[in-house]
N, C-alpha and C positions, 0 to 999 in steps of 0.2 A: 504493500500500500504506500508506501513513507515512494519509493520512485515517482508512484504511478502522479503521486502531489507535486513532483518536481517543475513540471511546467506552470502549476499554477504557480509553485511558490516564485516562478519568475516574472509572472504578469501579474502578481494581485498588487495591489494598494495598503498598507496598512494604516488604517486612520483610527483606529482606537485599540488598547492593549485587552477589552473587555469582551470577548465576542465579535471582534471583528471577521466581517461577513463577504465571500466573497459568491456571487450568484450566475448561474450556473440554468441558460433557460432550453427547453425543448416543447413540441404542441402542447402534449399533456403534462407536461410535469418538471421540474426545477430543481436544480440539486445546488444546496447551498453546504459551502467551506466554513466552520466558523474555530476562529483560534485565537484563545484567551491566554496571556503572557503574564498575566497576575495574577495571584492570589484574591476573590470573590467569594462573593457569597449572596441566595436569593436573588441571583439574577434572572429578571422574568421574561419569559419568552412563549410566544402563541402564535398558531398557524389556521389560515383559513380552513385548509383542504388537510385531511390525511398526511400522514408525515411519517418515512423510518429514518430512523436516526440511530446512525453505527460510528461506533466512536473507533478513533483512529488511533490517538498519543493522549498518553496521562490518563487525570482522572475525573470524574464527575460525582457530586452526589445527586441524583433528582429525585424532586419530590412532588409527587403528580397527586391530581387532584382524586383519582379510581385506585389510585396502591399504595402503599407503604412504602416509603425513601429508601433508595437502593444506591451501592454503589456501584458504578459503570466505569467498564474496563474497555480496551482493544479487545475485538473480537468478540463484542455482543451488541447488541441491536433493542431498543424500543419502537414496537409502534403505536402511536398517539394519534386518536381519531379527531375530526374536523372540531378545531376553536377548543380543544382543549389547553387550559394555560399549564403550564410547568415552571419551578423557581428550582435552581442549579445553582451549583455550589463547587468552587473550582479551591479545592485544599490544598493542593500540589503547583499549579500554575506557575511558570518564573518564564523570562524570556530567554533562558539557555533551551528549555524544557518546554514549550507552550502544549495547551492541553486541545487537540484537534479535535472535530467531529463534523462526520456528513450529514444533513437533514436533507432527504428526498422528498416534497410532496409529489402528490398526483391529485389530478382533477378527478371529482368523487364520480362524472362520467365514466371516466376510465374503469377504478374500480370499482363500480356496478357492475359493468359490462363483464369485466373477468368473476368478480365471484357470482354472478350469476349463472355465467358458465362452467362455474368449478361447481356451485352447488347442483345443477342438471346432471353431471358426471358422477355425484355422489347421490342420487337417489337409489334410497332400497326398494321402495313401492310409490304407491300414491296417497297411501298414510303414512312414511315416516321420508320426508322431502330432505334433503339436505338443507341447512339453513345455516353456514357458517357464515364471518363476517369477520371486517376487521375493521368495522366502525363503530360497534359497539363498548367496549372495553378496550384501555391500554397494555400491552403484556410485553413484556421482556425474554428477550431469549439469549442465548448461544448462537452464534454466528455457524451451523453448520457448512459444512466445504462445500453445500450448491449456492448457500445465500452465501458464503464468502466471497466466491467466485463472481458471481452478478454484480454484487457491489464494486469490487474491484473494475469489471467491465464496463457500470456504470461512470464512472469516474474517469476510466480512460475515455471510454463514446463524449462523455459529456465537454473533459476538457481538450479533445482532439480537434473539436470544429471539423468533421467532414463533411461535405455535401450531401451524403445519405444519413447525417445523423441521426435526424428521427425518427427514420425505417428501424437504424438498429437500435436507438431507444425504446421504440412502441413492442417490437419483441422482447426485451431483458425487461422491460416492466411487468408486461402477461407474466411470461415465466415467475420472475421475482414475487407478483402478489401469490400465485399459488402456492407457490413453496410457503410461503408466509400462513397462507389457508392452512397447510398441510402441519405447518410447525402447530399452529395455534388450536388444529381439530390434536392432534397426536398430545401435547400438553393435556388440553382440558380431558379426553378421555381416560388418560393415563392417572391424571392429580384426583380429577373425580370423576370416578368412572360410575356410584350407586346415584350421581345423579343423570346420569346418564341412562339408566335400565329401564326406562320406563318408553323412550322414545326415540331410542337408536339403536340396531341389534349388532352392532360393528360392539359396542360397549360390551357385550355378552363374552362377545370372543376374547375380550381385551382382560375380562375380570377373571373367566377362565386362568387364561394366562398368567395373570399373576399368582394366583392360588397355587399352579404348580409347576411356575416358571421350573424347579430346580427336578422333578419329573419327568418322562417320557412323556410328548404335549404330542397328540394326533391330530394332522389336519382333519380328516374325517368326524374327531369331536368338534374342533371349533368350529366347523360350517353347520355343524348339528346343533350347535348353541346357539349358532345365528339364524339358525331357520332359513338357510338359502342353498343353492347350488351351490357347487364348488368352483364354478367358473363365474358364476354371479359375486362368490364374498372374496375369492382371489381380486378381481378388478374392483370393487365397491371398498375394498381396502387397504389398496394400491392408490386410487384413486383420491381415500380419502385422507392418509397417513403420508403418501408420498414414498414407503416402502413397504416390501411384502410380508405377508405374515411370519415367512420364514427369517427372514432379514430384522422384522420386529423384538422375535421371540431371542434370537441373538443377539441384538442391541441389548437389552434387559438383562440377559445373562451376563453379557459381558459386564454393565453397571455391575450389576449382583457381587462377582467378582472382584470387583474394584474394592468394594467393601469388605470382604473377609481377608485382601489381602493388608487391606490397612488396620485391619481388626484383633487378625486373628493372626498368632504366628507357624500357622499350616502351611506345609508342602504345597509346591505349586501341584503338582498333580493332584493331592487330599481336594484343593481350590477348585481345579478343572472338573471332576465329578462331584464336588457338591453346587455347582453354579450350574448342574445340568448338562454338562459337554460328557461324552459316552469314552472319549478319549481324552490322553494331556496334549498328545503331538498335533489335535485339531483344535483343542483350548489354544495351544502357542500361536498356529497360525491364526483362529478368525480375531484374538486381544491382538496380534500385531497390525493386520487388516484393521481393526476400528482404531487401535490407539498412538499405532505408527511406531511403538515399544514393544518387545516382551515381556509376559510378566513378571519376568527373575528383573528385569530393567526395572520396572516399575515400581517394584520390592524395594530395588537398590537405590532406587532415588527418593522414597518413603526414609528409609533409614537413613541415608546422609541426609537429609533435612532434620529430623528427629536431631540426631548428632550437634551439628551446627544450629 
């Protein structure tokens, strides 16, 4: 990210050390630079239209008016629905160090149009509709490697100035809002899933799953929990998580895992069959596949932190 800025940081302006903004337009939507070189606090800030905001350098505290004040790091993302105000808090700020962050809005045109489309994609029948959104509540996430990737891509399209820009803007937006759809359905079903059981059968499967994440989990049950084909909840849970059930049930394990290695002081192998994996040499491969480590690595850098 810190390159992909280098063009702007040679064309911007700097005319205040407080959130200074540098903007950034296309049809539907506007991505603004803002970098604060002091030390702040309750600095207030509001957006007409929908707005992600992924922070680049340093730190932020915000405090939104739908959650509890969180602290915002590189490699995570808010997003805050139409005329919501937010007050921020810049504790770290200095001009060796400035504290960076991207604010994209988009015209709530635009995303109609895509969650409309995503929620069409996510129907199970014509009593249980898809109904996600991303203008109703503010949420916070983790910057996964599809939204890392977009943003990055946004930020070069935006500050490249090419003549086809907007073509390739108006696609990494589509993409971008679903991923976002998909973050925020896989969240709420995952955090709360009993409220969910009354009028989503994707939650059926999901509640299974946790009960016996560390188990033998048969697709054959969870399409029976959902009450649907097996080619109907394969796509209807693709469609509506953004990954497959098999890829799900693996993520989770893998979490799972994270925790008894930081817990408990078990054998990796003891770790790989109690987190559900039937083997350790497929535990080693699918924890390096999500975490980019093995988990003897991952052990060893628990403990040199402990140490130090």
């Amino acid at each position: 990210m810190g390159k992909l800025l280098d063009k702007h940081r040679q064309q911007r302006k700097l005319t205040t050390l407080v959130e200074n903004y540098t903007v950034y337009n296309s049809t539907y939507s506007e991505l603004n630079i803002f970098e604060t070189h002091q030390w702040a606090e309750k600095v207030s800030l509001q957006f007409q239209y929908p707005v992600l905001a992924s922070m680049v350098t340093g730190k932020k505290v915000m405090h939104l008016e739908d959650m509890t004040s969180f602290d915002f790091y590189p490699g995570e993302s808010v997003v805050i629905p139409s005329g919501k105000k937010m007050l921020i808090d810049f504790p770290e700020a200095n001009r060796e160090n400035p504290t960076q962050c991207l604010a994209l809005t988009i015209d709530p045109y635009k995303v109609n149009e895509v969650v409309n489309s995503f929620n069409a994609e996510t129907i199970i029948d014509l009593q249980e509709n898809g109904d996600w959104s991303i203008e109703e509540n503010s949420f916070h996430l983790d910057n996964h490697q599809g939204i890392q990737q977009l943003v990055d891509r946004l930020v070069f399209t935006f500050t490249e100035e090419h003549k086809s820009k907007d073509i390739f803007i108006d696609g990494i937006i589509k993409e971008l809002i679903i991923r976002l759809l998909q973050s925020k359905a896989r969240n709420s079903l995952l955090e709360n899933t009993d409220n969910y059981l009354s009028d989503h059968r994707i939650a059926y499967a999901i509640s299974y799953i946790k009960q016996h994440l560390t188990e033998t989990i048969s697709i054959d049950k969870l399409v029976d929990k959902a009450c649907m084909s097996k080619s109907h909840f394969f796509k209807i849970f693709k469609n509506t998580l953004g990954i497959s059930p098999i890829e799900y049930i693996t993520c989770e394990r893998i979490k799972f895992s994270k925790k008894l290695i930081r817990n408990t002081n078990d054998q990796i192998a003891d770790i790989a069959y109690k987190s559900g994996f039937n083997n350790a040499s497929y535990f080693n491969k699918k924890f390096k596949e999500y975490e980019m480590i093995t988990p003897s690595e991952f052990k060893a850098i628990l403990r040199k932190n402990r140490l130090d």
